[in-house]
C-alpha positions as CSV (number, residue, x, y, z in Angstrom):
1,X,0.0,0.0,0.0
2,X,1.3,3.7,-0.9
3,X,1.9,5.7,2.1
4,X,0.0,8.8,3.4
5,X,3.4,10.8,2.8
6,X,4.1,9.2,-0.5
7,X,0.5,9.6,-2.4
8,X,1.0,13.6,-1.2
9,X,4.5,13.5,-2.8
10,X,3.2,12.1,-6.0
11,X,-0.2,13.8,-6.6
12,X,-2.2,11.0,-5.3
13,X,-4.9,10.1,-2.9
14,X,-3.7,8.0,0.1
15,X,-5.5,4.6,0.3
16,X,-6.7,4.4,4.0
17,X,-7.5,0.8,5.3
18,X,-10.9,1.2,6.5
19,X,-11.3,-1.7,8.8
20,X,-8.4,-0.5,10.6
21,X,-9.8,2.9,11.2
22,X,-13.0,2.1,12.3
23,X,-11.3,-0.8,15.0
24,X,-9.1,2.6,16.0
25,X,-12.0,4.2,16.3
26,X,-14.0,1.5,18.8
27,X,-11.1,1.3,20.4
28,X,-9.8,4.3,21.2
29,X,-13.1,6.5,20.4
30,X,-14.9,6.4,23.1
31,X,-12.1,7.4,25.4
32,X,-11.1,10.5,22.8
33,X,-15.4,11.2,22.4
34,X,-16.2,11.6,26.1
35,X,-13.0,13.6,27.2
36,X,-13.3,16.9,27.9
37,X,-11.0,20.0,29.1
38,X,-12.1,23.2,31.3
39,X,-11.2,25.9,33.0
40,X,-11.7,27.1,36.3
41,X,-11.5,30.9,37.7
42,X,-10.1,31.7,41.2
43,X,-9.6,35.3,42.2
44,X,-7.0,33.9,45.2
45,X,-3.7,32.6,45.3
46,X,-2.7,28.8,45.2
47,X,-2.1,28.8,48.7
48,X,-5.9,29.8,49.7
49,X,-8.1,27.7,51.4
50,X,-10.3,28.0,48.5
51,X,-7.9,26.7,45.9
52,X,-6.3,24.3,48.1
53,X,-10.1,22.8,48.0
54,X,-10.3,23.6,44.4
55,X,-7.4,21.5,43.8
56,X,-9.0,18.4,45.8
57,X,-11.7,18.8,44.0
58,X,-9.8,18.7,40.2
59,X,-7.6,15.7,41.9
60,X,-11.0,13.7,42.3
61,X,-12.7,14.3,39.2
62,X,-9.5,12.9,37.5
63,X,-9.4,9.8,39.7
64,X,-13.1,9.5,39.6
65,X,-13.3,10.1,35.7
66,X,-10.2,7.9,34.8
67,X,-8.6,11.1,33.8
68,X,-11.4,11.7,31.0
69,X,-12.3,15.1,32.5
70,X,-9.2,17.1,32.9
71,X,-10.0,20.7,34.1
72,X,-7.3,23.5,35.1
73,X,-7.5,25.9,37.7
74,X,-6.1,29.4,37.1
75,X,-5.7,31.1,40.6
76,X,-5.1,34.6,41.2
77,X,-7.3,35.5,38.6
78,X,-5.1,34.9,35.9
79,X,-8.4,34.6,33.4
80,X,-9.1,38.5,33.9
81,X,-11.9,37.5,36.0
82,X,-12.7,38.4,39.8
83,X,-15.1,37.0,41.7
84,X,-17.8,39.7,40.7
85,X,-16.8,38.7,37.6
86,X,-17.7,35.0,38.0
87,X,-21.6,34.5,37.7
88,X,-22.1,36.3,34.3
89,X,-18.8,34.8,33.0
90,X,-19.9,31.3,34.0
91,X,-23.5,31.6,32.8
92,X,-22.5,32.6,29.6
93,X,-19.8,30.1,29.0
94,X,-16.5,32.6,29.0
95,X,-15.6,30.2,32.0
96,X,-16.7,26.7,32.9
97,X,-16.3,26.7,36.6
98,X,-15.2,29.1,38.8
99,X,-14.9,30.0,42.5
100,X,-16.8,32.9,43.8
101,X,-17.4,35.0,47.1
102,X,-20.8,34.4,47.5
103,X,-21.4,38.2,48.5
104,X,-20.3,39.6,45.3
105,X,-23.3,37.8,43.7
106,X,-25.9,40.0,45.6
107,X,-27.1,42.4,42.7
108,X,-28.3,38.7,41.2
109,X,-30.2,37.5,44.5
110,X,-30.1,38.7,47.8
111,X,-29.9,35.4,49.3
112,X,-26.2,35.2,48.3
113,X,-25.7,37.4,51.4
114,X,-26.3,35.2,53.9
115,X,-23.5,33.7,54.7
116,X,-21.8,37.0,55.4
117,X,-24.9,38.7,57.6
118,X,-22.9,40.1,60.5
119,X,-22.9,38.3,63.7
120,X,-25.7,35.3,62.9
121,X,-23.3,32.4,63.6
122,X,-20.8,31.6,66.1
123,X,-18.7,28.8,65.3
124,X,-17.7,26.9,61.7
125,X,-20.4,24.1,62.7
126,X,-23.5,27.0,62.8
127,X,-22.1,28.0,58.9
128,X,-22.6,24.8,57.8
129,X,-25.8,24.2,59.2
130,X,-27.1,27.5,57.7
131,X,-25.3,26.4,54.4
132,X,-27.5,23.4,54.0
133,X,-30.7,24.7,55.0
134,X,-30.1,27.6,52.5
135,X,-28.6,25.5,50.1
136,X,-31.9,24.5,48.0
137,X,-32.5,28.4,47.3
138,X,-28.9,28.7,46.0
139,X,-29.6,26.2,43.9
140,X,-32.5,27.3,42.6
141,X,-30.5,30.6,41.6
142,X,-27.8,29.2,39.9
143,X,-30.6,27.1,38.3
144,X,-32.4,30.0,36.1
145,X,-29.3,31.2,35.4
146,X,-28.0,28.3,33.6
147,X,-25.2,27.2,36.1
148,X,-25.4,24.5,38.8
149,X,-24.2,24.7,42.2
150,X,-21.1,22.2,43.1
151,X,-19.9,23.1,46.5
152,X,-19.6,25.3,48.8
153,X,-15.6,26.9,50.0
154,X,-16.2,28.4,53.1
155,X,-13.5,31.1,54.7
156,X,-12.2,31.3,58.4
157,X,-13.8,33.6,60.9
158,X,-13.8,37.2,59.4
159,X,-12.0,39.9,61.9
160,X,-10.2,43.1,61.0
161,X,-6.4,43.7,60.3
162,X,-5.0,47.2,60.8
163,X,-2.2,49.4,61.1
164,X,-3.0,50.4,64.8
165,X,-4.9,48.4,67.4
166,X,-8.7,48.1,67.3
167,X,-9.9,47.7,70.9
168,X,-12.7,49.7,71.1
169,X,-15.5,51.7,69.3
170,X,-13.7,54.8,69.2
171,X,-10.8,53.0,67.2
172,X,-13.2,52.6,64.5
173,X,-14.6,55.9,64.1
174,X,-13.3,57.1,60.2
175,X,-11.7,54.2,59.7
176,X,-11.1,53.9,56.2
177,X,-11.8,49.6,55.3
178,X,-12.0,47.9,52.9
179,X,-15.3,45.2,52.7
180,X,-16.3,42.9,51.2
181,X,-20.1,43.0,50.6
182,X,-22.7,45.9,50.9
183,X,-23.5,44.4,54.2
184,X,-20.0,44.7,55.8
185,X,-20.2,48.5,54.0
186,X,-23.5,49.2,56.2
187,X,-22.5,48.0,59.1
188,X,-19.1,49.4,59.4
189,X,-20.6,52.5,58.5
190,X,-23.2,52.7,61.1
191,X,-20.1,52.3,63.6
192,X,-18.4,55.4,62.2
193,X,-15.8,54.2,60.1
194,X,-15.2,54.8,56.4
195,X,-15.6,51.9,54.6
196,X,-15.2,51.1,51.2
197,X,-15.8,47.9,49.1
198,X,-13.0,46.2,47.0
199,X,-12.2,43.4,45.0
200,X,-9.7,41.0,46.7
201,X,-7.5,42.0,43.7
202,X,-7.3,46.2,44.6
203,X,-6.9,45.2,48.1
204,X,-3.0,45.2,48.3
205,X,-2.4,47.8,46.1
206,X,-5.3,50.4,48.0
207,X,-3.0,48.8,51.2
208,X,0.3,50.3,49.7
209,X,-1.1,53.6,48.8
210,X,-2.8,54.2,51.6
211,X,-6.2,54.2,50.5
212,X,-7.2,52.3,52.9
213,X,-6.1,51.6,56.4
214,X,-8.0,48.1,57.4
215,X,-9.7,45.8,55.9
216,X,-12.2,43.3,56.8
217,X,-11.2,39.8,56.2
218,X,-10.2,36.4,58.0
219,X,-6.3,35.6,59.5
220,X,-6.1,33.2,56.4
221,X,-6.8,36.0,53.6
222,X,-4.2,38.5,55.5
223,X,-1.8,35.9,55.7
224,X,-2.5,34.9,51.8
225,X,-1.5,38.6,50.9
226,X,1.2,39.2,53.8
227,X,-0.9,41.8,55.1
228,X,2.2,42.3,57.6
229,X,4.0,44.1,55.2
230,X,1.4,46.9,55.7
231,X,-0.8,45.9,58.7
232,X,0.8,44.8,61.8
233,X,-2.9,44.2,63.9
234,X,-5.4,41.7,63.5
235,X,-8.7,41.9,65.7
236,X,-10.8,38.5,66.4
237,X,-14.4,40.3,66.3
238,X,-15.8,36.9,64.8
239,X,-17.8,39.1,62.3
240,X,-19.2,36.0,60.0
241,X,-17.6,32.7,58.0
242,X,-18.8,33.6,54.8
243,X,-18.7,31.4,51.6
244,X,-17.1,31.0,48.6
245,X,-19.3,28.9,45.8
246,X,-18.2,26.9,43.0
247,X,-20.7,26.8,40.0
248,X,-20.3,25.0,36.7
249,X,-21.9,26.1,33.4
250,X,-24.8,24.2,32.9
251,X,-24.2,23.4,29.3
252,X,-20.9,22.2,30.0
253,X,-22.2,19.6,32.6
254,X,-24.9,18.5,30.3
255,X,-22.4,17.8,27.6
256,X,-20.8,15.4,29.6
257,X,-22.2,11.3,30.0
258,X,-24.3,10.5,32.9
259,X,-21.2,8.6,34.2
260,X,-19.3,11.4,34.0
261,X,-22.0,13.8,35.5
262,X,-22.1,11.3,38.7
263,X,-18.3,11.4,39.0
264,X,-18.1,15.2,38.6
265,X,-20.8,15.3,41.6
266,X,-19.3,12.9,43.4
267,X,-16.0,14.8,43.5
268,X,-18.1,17.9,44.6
269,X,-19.6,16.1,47.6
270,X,-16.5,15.0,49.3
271,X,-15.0,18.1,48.5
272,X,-17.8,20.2,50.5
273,X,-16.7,17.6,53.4
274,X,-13.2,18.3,52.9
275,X,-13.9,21.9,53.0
276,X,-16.0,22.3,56.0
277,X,-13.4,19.8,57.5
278,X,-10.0,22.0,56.9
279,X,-11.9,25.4,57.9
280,X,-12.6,24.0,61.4
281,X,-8.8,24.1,62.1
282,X,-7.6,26.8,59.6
283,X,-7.9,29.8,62.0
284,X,-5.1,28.6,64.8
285,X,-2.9,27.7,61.8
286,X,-3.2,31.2,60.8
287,X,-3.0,32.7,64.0
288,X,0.4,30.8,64.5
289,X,1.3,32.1,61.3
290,X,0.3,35.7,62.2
291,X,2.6,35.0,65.6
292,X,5.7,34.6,63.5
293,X,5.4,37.5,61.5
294,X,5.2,39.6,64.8
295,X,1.2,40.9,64.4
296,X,-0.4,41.3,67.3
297,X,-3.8,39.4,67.4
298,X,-6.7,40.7,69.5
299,X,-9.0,37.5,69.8
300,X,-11.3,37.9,72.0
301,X,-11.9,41.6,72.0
302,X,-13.7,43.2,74.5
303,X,-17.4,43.1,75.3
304,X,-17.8,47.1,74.4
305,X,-16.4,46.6,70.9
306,X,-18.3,43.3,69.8
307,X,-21.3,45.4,71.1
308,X,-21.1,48.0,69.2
309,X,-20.5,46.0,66.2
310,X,-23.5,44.1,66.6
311,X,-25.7,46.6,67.4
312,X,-24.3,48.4,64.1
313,X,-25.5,45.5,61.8
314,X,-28.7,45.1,63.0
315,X,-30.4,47.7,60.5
316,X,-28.1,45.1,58.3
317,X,-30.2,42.2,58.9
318,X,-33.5,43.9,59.2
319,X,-32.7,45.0,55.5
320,X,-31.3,41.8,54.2
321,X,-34.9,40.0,55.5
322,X,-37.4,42.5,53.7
323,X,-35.2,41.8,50.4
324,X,-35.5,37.9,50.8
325,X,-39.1,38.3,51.9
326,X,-40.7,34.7,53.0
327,X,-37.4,32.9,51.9
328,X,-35.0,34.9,53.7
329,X,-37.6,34.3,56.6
330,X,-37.9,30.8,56.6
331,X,-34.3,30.5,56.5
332,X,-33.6,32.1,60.1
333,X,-36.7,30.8,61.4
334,X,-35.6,27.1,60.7
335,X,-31.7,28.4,61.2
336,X,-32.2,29.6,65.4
337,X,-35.0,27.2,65.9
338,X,-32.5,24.4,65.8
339,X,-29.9,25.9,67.9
């Protein structure tokens, strides 16, 4: 038989051995057909809690999937998107999967708040109970908007790093920072303070400038950024464990076989146990870290301070439930009638 190479050389059409082909093809086919490639958006660095979990989570799908479905996480935002970036970007398709701070979804649904409503929960195991009886509504969201919800990447104990100690009221009064969501924005602001919402990504530079002068945030994210290279305080006031959520384009997930589907959510539900599991012990690895990098940690504060905090994010929640209406209603009710 002429060769491929030959038959080009001389002017002629290659004969191609049919049968041989099509036994390539049911051979190695199926394997080639039901592959698939995707990228995944994180705003933080590869040493975050969020893409350490985002990496567990690729790890599985690749074990689970026999390698079929290989997806690559870009962290740092290396795609050009932020987190506020993430639920248009995902719903239509520039992104398959991408990690988000839930709060920055807000202008889509109120209920992406939640998590981050000052002062509702106390400890990491109260976050993940009021993860899962809110989880249906996130769902739902995601849902009409073409995406579907994997899992959720929940964050340490939000306090507040700064320059000088905070250690009562009065050291918040025109403090200028940084939040995260329009409710840390309110409630800092009914304290006195200036605050001002950023994207993780203008955080350091607004920190070099001087910009700002704090910023609300957990241990973990400050020790992410080596906040100690601007911030040498870090205050314990326990403000809320908010959460990250990974959604998938919807499209993308349908594309894939039902095998492949179960997998994928497979992978997803023991990486929402892994999660919930490496957050419960995250914040005395960070304070340890903090501790070598000489920043004083104020944890707990005092009784006047926590006070005045709470009391400042009460107009907060009051809002946040005439917003959600009945769902935002049932949520709490069912949420503090179990503890």
């Amino acid at each position: 038989m002429i060769s491929k190479a030959a038959a080009k050389k001389n002017g002629l059409k290659p004969v191609i051995n049919t049968s041989l082909l099509l036994g390539s093809l049911l051979v190695n086919g199926y394997a080639f057909a039901q592959s698939a490639n995707m990228d995944f958006s994180n705003e933080y660095n590869a040493n975050s809690i969020h893409a350490q979990g985002d990496a567990y989570f690729i790890d599985k799908v690749g074990e689970l999937t026999g390698g079929d479905i290989n997806i690559t996480l870009h962290t740092g935002g290396a795609l050009g998107f932020n987190s506020g970036d993430h639920f248009y970007a995902v719903a239509d398709g520039a992104v398959d999967i991408a990690d988000t701070l839930s709060g920055t979804m807000s202008g889509i649904d109120s209920i992406f708040l939640l998590s981050s409503l000052p002062f509702i929960v106390e400890n990491v195991e109260d976050a993940r109970r009021l993860y899962e009886i809110a989880k249906p509504h996130y769902e739902e969201v995601f849902e009409d908007n073409d995406q579907i919800l994997l899992y959720a990447s929940p964050w340490p104990p939000s306090g507040v790093w700064s320059k000088t100690a905070i250690e009562s009221p009065d050291d918040l009064e025109n403090l200028k920072i940084r939040t995260f969501d329009r409710s840390g924005t309110e409630t800092f602001r009914n304290v006195g303070a200036s605050p001002v919402s950023l994207s993780w990504g203008d955080v350091v530079p607004q920190l070099a400038t001087g910009g700002i002068s704090a910023v609300l945030t957990s241990a973990e994210a400050g020790a992410n950024g080596s906040f100690w290279e601007h911030q040498n305080h870090f205050a314990g006031v326990q403000y809320a464990i908010p959460l990250n959520m990974v959604h998938m384009n919807k499209g993308v997930f349908e594309s894939l076989s039902a095998e492949q589907q179960d997998a994928l959510l497979e992978a997803a539900n023991l990486t929402d146990q892994y999660n919930w599991a490496a957050v419960e012990t995250r914040t005395k690895e960070n304070y340890q870290t903090l501790g070598e990098h000489d920043v004083a940690i104020n944890d707990p504060v005092s009784a006047e301070l926590l006070s005045a905090l709470s009391d400042a994010s009460d107009s907060v929640i009051e809002n946040w439930l005439q917003n959600t209406g009945d769902v935002g209603q049932s949520i709490l009710i069912e949420f503090r009638g179990e503890q």
